[in-house]
C-alpha positions as CSV (number, residue, x, y, z in Angstrom):
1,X,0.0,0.0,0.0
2,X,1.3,3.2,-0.8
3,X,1.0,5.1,2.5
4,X,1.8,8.3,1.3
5,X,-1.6,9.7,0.8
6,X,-2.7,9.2,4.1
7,X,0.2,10.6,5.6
8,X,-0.6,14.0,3.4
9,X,-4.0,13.9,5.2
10,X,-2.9,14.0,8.4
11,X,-1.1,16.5,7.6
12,X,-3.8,18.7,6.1
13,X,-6.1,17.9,9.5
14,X,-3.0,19.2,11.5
15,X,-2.4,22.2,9.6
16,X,-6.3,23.1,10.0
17,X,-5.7,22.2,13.8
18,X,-3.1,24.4,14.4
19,X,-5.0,27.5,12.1
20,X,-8.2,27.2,14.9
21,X,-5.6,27.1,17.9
22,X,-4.2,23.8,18.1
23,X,-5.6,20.9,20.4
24,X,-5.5,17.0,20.1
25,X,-7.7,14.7,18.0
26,X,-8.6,11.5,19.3
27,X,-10.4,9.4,16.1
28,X,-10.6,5.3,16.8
29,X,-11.2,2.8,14.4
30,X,-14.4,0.7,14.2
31,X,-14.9,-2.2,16.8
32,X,-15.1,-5.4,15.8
33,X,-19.0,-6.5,16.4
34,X,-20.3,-9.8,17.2
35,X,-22.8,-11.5,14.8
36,X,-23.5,-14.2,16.9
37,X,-22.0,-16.4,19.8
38,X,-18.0,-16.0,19.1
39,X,-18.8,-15.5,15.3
40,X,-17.7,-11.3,14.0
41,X,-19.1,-9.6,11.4
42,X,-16.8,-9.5,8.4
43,X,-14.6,-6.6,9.3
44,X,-14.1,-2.9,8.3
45,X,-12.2,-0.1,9.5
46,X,-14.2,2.9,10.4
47,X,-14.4,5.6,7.3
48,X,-12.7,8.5,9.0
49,X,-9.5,6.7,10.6
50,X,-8.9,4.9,7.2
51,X,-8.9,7.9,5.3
52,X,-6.2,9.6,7.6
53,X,-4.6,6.1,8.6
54,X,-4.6,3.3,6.1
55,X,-4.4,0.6,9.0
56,X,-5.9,-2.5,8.6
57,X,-6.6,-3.2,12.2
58,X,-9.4,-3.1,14.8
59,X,-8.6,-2.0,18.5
60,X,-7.0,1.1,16.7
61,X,-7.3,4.6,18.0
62,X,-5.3,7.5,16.1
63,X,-4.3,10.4,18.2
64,X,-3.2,14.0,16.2
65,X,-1.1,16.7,18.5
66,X,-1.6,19.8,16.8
67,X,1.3,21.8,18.6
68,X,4.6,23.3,17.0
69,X,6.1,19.6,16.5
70,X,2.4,18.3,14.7
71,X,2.8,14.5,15.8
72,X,0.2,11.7,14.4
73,X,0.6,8.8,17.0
74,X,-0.9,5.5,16.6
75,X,-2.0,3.2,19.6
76,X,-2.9,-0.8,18.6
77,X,-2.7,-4.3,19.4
78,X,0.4,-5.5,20.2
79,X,2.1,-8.4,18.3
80,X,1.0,-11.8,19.4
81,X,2.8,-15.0,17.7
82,X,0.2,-16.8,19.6
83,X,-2.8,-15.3,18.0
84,X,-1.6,-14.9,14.9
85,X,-1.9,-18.9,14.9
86,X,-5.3,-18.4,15.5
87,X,-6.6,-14.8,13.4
88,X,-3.6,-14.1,11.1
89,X,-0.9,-11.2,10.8
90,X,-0.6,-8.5,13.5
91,X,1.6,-5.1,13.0
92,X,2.1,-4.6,16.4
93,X,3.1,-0.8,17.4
94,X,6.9,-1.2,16.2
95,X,6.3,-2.4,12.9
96,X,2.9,-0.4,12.4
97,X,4.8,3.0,12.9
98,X,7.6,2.3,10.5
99,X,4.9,1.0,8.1
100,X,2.7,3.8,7.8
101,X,4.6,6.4,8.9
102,X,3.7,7.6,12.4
103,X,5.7,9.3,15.1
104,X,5.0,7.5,17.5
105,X,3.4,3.9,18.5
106,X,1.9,2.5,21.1
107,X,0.2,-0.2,23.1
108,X,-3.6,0.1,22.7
109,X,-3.6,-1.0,26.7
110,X,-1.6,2.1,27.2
111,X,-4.2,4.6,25.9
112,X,-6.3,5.4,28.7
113,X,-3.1,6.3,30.6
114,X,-2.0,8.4,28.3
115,X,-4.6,10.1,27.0
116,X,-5.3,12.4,29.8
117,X,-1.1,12.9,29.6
118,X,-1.8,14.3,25.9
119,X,-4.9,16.2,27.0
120,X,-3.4,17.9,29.9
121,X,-2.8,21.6,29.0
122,X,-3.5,21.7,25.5
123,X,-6.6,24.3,23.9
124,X,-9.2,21.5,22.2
125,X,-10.1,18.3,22.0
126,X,-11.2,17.8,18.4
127,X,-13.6,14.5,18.3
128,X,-17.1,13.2,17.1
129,X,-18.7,14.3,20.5
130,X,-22.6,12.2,20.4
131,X,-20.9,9.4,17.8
132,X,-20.8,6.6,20.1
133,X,-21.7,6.8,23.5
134,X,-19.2,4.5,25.2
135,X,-16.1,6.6,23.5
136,X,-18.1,10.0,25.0
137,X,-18.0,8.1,28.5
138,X,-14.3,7.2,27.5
139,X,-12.9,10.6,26.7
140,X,-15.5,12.5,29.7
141,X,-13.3,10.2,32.2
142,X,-9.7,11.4,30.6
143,X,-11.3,14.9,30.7
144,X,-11.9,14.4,34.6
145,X,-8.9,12.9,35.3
146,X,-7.0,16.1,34.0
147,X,-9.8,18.1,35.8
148,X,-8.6,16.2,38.9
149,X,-4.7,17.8,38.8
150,X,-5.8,21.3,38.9
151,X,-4.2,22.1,41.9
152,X,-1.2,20.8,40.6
153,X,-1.8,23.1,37.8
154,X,-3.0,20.9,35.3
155,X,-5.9,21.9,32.6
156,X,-7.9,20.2,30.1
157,X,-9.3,21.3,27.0
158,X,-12.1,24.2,27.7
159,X,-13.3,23.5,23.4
160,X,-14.0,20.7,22.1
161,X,-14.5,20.8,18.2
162,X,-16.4,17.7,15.8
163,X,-13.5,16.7,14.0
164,X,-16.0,15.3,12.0
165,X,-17.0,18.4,9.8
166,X,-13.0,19.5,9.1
167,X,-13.2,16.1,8.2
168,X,-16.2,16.0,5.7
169,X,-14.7,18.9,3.8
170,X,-11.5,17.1,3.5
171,X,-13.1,14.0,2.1
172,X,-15.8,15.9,-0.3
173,X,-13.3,16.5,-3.3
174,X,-11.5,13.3,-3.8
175,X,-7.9,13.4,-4.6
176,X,-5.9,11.2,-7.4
177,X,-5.8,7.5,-4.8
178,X,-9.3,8.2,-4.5
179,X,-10.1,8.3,-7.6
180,X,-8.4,5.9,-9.1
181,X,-9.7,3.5,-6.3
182,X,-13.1,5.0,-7.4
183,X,-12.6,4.1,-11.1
184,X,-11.5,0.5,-10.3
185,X,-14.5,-0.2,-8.2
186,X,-16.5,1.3,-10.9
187,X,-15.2,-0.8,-13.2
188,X,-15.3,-4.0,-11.2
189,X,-19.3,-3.3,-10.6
190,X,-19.7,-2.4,-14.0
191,X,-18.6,-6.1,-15.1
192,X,-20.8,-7.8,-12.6
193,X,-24.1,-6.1,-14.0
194,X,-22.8,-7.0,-17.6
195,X,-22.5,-10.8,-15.7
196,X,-25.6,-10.9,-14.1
197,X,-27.6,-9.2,-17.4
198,X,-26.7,-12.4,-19.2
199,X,-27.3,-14.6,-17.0
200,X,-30.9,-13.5,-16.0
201,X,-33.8,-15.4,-17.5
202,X,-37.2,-16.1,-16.3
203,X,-37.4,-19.2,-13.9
204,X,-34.0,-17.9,-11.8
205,X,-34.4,-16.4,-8.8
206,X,-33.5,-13.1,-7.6
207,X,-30.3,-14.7,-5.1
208,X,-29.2,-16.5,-8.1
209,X,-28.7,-13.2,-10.1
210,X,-27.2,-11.6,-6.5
211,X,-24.9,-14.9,-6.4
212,X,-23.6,-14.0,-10.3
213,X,-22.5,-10.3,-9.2
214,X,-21.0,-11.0,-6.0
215,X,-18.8,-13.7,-7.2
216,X,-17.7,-10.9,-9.8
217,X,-17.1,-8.9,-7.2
218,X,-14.9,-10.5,-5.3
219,X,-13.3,-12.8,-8.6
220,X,-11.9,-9.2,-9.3
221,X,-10.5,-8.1,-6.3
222,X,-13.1,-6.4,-4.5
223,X,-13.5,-6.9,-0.8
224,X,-16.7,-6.3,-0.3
225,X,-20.7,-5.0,-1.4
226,X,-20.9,-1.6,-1.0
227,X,-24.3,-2.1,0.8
228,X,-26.8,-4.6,0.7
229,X,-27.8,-5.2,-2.9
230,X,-30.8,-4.7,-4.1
231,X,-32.2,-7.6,-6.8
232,X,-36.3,-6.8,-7.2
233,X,-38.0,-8.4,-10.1
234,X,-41.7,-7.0,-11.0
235,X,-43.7,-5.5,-8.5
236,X,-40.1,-5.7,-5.8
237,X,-38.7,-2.8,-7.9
238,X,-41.7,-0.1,-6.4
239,X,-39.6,-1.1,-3.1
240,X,-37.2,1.4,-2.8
241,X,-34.7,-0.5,-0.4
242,X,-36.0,-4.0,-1.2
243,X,-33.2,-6.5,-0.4
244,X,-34.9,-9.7,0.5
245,X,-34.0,-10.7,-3.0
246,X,-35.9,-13.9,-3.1
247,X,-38.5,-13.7,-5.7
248,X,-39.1,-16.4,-8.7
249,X,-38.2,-14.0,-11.5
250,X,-41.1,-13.7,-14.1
251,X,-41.6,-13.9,-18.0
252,X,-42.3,-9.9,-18.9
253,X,-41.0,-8.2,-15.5
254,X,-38.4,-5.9,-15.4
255,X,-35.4,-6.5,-13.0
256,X,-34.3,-3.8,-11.1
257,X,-30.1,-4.2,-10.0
258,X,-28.9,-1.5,-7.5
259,X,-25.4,-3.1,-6.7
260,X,-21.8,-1.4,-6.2
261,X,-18.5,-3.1,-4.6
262,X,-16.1,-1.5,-2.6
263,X,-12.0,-1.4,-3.4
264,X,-10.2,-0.7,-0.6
265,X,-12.7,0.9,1.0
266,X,-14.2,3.0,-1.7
267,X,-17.6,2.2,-3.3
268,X,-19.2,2.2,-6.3
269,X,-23.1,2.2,-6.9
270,X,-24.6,1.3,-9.3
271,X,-28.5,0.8,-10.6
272,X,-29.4,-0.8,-14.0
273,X,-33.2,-1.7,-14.9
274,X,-33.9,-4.4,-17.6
275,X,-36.2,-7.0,-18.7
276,X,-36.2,-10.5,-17.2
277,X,-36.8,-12.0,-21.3
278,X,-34.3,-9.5,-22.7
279,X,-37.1,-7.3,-24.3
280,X,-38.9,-4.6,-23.5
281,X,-42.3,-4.3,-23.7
282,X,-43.5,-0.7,-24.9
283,X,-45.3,0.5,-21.5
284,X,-41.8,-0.6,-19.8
285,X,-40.0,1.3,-23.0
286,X,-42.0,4.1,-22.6
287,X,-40.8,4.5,-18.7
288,X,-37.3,3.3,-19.2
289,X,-36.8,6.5,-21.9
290,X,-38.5,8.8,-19.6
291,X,-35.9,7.7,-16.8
292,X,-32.9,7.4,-19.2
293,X,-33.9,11.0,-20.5
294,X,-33.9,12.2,-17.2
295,X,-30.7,10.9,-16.2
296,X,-29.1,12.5,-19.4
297,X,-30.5,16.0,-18.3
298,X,-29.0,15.5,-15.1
299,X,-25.8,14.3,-15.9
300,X,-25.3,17.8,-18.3
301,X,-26.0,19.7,-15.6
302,X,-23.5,18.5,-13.6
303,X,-20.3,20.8,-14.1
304,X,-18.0,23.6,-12.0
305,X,-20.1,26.1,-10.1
306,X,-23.6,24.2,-10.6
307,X,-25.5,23.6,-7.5
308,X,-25.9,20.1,-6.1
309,X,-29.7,20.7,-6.5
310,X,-28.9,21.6,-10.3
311,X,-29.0,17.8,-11.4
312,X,-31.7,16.8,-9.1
313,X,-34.2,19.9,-10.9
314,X,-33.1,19.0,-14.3
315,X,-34.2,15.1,-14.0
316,X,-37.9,16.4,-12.4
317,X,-38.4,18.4,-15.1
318,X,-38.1,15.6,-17.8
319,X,-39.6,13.3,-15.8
320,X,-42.6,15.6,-14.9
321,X,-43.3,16.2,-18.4
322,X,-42.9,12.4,-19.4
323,X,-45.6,11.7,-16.5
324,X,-47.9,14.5,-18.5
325,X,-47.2,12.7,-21.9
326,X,-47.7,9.4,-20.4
327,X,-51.6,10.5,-18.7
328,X,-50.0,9.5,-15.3
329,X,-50.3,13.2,-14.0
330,X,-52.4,16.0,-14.8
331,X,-52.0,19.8,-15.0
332,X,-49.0,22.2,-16.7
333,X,-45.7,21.2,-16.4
334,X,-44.7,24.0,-13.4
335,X,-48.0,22.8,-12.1
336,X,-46.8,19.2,-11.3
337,X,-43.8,20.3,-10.0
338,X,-45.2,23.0,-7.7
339,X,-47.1,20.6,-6.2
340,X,-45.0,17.9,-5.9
341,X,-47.3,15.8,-7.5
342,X,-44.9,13.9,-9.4
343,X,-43.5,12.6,-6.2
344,X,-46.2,9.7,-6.5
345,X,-44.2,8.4,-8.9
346,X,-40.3,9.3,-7.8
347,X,-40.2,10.1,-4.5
348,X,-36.2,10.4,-4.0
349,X,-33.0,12.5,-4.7
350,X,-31.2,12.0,-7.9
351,X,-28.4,11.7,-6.3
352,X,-25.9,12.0,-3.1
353,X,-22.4,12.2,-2.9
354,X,-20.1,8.9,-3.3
355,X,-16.7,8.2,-1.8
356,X,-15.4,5.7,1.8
357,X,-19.5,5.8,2.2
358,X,-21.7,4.8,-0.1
359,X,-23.8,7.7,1.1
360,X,-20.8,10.0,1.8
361,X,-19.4,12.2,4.2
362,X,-19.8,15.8,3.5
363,X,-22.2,18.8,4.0
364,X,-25.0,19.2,0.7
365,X,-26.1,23.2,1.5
366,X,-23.3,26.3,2.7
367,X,-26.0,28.2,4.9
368,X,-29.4,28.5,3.0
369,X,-27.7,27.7,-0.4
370,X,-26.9,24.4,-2.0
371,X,-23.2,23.5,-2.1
372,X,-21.4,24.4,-5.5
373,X,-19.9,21.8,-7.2
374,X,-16.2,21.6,-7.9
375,X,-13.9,19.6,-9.4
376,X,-13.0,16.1,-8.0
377,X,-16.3,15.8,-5.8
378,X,-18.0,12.2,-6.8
379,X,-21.5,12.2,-6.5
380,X,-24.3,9.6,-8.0
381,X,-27.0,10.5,-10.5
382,X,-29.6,8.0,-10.0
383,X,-33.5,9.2,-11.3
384,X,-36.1,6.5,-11.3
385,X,-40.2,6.1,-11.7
386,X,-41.7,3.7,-9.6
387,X,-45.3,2.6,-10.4
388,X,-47.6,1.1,-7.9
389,X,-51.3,-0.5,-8.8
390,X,-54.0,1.7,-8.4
391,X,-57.3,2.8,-9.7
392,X,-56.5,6.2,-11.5
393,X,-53.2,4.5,-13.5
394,X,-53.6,2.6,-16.3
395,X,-53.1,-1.4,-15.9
396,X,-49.6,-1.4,-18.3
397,X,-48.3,0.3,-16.0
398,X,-48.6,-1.3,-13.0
399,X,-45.7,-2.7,-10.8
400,X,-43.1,-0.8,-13.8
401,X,-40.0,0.4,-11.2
402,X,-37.0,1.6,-13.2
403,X,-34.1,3.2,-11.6
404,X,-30.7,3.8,-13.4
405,X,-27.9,5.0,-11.5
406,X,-24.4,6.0,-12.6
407,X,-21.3,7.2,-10.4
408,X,-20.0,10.8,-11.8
409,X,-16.9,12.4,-11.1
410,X,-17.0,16.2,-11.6
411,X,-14.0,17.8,-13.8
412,X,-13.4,21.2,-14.5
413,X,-15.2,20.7,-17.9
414,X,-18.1,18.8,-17.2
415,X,-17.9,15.6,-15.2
416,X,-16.6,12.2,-16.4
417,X,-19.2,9.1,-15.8
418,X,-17.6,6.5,-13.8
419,X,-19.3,3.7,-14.7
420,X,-19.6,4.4,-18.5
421,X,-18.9,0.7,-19.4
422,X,-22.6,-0.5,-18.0
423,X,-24.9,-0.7,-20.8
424,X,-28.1,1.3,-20.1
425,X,-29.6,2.3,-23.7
426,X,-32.3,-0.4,-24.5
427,X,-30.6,-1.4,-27.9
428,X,-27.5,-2.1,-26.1
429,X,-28.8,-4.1,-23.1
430,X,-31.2,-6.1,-25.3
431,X,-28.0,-7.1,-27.3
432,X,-25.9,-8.0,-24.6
433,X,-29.1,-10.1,-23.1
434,X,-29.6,-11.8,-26.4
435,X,-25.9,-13.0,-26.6
């Protein structure tokens, strides 16, 4: 692993530090969590401390001293031959600093020790106050414990800042790792969806589709699902987070795919909508333009110095009028969208920013406005129309959901589309279907 990146981060975070008066961040690492009996989830670091760390490890705490000598120090398990019989390669704190460059290591079982040592006398404590309320109980007890040695002229932090929003704006515009970690888990995803197109027919079910793009996944290097995938044939794709994903797929239903993978901890999301018999029918046609036209006005109004609500506006106002066309809404065009009527029909964002989160870190308004885009932000652009059965709509419509979702990067022309390489024009995904 190249650990230089995340050494420059720290960096940045201490510079910041030190411009709002200095102090001492205190960011841990997930915990490992028990799924049942002695049996752990699968594993992953918490968002924040990899993007300043890198570090592999649960039982990981990173500590930032923001004073004229700005020291990152790590604190971690220690090496254990022993275990490592048992759960596999440890850094231990020797090896760990040298590795990815910290200051300083330490003993994780030397932490509570020494954090009220590093808290003593400095201006802040910068830390996600309200996160998780056994760290709060955690870092209020190394607060006392420096509280305790006033007399002997001791004094703890009288600010305490959420490193969380220095943080965000950090990880809103990506930098060049990111992105290429960005593009590979775009391309990775794209493949599966190209996989699991082909191999859907009616008579599979919905897990055996989800089994065809996970073992992409994974056969290309990815660790992990981005989130829970979401595999809804027919009537499933009106569920907006539908994940049971195991439905008999059906002769003349559409399959909706909303699936991404992660590459070292970056995601990718991803939705394509096509038809179970690799045909569309014209009532699903008809909705699959209207979406796919949205999405295209969307994704042109994504570019420097647009707002973030600037894609979002253009897709309702295709959409609306394709709802008009289509006799699923009534009234003038500013009409429907005045009212909000159209919201029957799609009911979401088009989009939210992409990165260590599938749903990514990072503020969407500055005051009463909506943030400006800029280049190297990552955001998704995802419209959809989702049709449920009822008496006002016609009867060819009913149970049509259709959501297509691309991963766009924003440049200072335009923005480039991440996952260009999944098909999503009909011509193209009925070809690949038929082969």
């Amino acid at each position: 692993m190249d650990t230089a990146p995340f050494r420059q981060r720290r960096l940045l975070l201490l510079e910041q530090m030190q411009k709002a008066g200095g102090g001492v961040a205190v960011i841990p690492t997930s915990p490992e969590r028990v799924r049942n009996r002695d049996t752990t989830f699968p594993y992953r670091a918490d968002s924040y401390f990899h993007y300043l760390t890198g570090f592999p490890e649960p039982e990981a705490i990173l500590v930032l001293i923001a004073d004229s000598a700005a020291q990152s120090l790590l604190f971690c398990r220690d090496k254990d031959v022993e275990k490592e019989i048992w759960d596999g390669f440890r850094y231990g704190p020797d090896d760990a600093k040298d590795a990815f460059g910290f200051d300083a290591a330490h003993s994780i079982r030397e932490f509570d020790t020494k954090l009220a040592e590093l808290l003593a006398d400095q201006p802040a404590l910068w830390y996600s106050l309200g996160h998780d309320a056994a760290w709060d109980t955690r870092i209020a007890t190394a607060l006392n414990a420096v509280r305790a040695q006033a007399r002997a002229g001791k004094r703890a932090p009288t600010i305490i800042h959420d490193v969380r929003a220095t943080l965000d704006e950090m990880r809103l515009v990506k930098g060049s790792h990111e992105i290429a970690l960005m593009r590979k888990a775009a391309q990775i995803a794209g493949a599966a969806h190209r996989r699991a197109m082909q191999f859907t027919a009616p008579g599979k079910y919905e897990h055996e589709v989800e089994a065809e793009f996970l073992h992409e996944f994974r056969r290309q290097g990815s660790q992990a699902p981005s989130y829970s995938p979401i595999v809804a044939g027919g009537a499933n794709a009106c569920v907006l987070h539908y994940v049971d994903n195991n439905r008999l797929l059906q002769d003349g239903d559409l399959l909706l795919i909303d699936a991404g993978c992660e590459v070292d901890g970056y995601a990718s999301d991803i939705t394509r909508t096509f038809p179970v018999n690799g045909k569309f029918g014209g009532p699903q046609a008809d909705i699959y333009e209207l979406v796919l036209g949205a999405q295209t006005a969307a994704i042109t109004a994504i570019k420097p110095s647009a707002s973030f609500l600037a894609p979002h506006d253009a897709a309702v106002r295709v959409l609306a009028q394709g709802l008009i066309d289509l006799k699923l809404l009534e009234g003038s065009l500013d009409g429907v969208i005045e009212t909000a009527s159209y919201k029957r029909f799609y009911m979401h964002r088009t989009g939210h920013w992409l990165g260590l989160d599938v749903h990514d870190a990072g503020e969407y308004r500055h005051g009463d406005d909506w943030r400006k885009l800029v280049p190297g932000m990552t955001l998704t652009v995802e419209p959809g129309c989702y049709i449920r059965p009822a008496e006002d709509v016609r009867e060819v419509f009913w149970n049509i959901g259709v959501r297509i979702e691309d991963d766009a990067l924003v440049t200072a022309e335009g923005c480039e589309i991440l996952t260009i390489e999944t098909p999503k024009k009909i011509a193209d995904i009925e070809a690949l279907m038929k082969k």
